[in-house]
SEKOL-509035 format. One line per 8 residues: number of its first residue (from 1); their letters; for each residue x, y, z of C-alpha. Coordinates in nm, 3 decimals, always signed. Example, Ala and Ser with C-alpha at 12.3 -4.5 7.8 and 13.67 -1.06 7.14 Angstrom:
<sites>
1> AS> +1.230/-0.450/+0.780  +1.367/-0.106/+0.714 .
</sites>
This chain:
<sites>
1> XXXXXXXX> +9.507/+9.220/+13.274  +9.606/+9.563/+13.369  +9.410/+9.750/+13.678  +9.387/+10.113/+13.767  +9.472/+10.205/+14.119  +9.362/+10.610/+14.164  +9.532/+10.698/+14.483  +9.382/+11.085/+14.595 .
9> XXXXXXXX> +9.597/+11.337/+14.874  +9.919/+11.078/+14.762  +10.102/+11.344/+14.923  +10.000/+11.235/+15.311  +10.113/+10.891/+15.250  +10.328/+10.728/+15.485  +10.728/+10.587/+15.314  +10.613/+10.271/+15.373 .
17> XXXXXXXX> +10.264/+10.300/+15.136  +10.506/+10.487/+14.901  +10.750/+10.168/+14.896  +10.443/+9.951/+14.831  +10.299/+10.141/+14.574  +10.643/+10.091/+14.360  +10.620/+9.748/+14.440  +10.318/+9.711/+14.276 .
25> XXXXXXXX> +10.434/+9.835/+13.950  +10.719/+9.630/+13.976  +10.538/+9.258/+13.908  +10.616/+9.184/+13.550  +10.713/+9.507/+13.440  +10.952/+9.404/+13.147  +10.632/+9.247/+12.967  +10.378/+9.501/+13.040 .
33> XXXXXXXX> +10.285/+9.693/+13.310  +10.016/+9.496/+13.560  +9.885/+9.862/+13.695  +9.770/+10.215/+13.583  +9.848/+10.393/+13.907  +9.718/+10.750/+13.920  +9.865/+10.961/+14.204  +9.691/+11.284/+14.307 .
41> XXXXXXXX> +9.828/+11.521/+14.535  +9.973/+11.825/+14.673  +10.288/+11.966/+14.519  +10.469/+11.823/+14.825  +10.438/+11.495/+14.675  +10.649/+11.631/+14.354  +10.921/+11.704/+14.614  +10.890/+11.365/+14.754 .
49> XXXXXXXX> +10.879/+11.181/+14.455  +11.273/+11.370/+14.357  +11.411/+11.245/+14.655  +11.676/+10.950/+14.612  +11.462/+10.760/+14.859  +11.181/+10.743/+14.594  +11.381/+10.722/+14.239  +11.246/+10.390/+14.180 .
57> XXXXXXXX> +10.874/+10.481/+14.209  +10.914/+10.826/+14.032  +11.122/+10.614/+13.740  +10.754/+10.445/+13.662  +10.552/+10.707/+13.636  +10.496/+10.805/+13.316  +10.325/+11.094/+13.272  +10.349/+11.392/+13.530 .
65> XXXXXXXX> +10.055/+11.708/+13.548  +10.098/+12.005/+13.779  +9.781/+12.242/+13.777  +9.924/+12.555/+13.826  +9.685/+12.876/+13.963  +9.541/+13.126/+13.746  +9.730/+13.409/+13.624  +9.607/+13.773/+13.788 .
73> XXXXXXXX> +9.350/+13.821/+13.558  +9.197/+13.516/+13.548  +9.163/+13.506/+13.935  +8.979/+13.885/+13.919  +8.771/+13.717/+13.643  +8.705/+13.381/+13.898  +8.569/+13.614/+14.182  +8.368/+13.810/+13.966 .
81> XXXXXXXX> +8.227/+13.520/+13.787  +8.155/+13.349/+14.099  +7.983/+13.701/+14.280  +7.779/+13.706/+13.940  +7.622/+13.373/+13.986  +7.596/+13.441/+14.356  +7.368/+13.731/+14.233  +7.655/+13.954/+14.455 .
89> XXXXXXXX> +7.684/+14.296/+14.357  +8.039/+14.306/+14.165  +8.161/+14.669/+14.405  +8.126/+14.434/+14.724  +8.524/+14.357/+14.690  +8.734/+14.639/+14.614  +9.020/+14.602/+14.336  +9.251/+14.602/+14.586 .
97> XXXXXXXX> +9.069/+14.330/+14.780  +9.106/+14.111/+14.437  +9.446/+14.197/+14.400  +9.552/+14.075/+14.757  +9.323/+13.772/+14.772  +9.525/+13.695/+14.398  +9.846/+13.777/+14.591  +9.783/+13.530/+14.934 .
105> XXXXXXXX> +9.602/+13.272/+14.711  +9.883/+13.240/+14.423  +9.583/+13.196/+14.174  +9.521/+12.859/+14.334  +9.095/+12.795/+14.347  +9.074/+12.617/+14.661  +9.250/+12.888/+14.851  +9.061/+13.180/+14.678 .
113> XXXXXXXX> +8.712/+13.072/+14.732  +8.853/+12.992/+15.096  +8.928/+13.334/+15.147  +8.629/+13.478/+14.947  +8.379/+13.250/+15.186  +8.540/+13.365/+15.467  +8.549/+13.774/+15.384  +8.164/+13.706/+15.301 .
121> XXXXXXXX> +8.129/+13.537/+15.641  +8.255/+13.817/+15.844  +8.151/+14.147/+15.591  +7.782/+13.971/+15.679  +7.825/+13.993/+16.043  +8.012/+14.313/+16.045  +7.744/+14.497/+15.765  +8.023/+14.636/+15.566 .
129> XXXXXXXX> +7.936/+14.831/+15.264  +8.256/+14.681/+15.129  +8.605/+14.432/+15.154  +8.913/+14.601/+15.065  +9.237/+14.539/+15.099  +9.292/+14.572/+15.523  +8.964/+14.364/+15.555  +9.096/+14.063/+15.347 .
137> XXXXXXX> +9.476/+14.089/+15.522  +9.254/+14.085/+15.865  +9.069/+13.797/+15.740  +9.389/+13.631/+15.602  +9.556/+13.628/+15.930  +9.251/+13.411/+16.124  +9.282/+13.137/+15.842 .
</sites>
């Protein structure tokens, strides 16, 4: 009977949970493999999983998936999207605002609704008409 063993942030564990983890998938493995082990993580963990300490482990797994961050456009298109459903007017951020929160994010979500939260945080307390470019780098630099 083969198990699934989902193990989420893989990237913060310790050598020694990594070294059990590829003992786990070792029981039996010439006849089938006893567990469907699903690591989730940071791209740290890809780095880990190259290094000689880990070859064993990183021989078992099977299938690898990066999620890579939107392209340029696509993050503009995010922001917008997002301000839409927000009922935000779409002139709040400046195109040079999205093009700098696309540059500091690398197209990666978590980081560009981080800094979108936070530039809506402050432009509230501050009553800015708008967020351009030197608002977001201000912004960027207290995260």
């Amino acid at each position: 009977m083969c198990s699934s063993t989902f193990v989420d942030e893989a990237h913060l564990l310790d050598d020694a949970a990594l070294e059990e983890l590829r003992l786990m998938t070792n029981a039996d493995y010439d006849r089938q493999s006893p567990i469907t082990l699903i690591l989730l993580g940071q791209p740290v963990l890809r780095h880990r999983l190259k290094s000689p300490n880990f070859e064993a482990l990183s021989q078992r797994l099977r299938y690898r998936y990066c999620l890579e961050g939107l392209d340029q456009d696509e993050t503009i298109r995010y922001i917008q999207l997002r301000l839409s459903a927000a009922g935000v007017p779409l002139e709040l951020f400046s195109q040079d605002a999205l093009l700098l929160i696309f540059q500091l994010s690398e197209g990666v979500l978590r980081r560009v609704n981080n800094l979108c939260s936070l530039a809506l945080l402050k432009v509230k307390t501050q009553k800015n008409a708008t967020i351009d470019a030197a608002f977001i780098k201000e912004i960027a630099e207290l995260d």
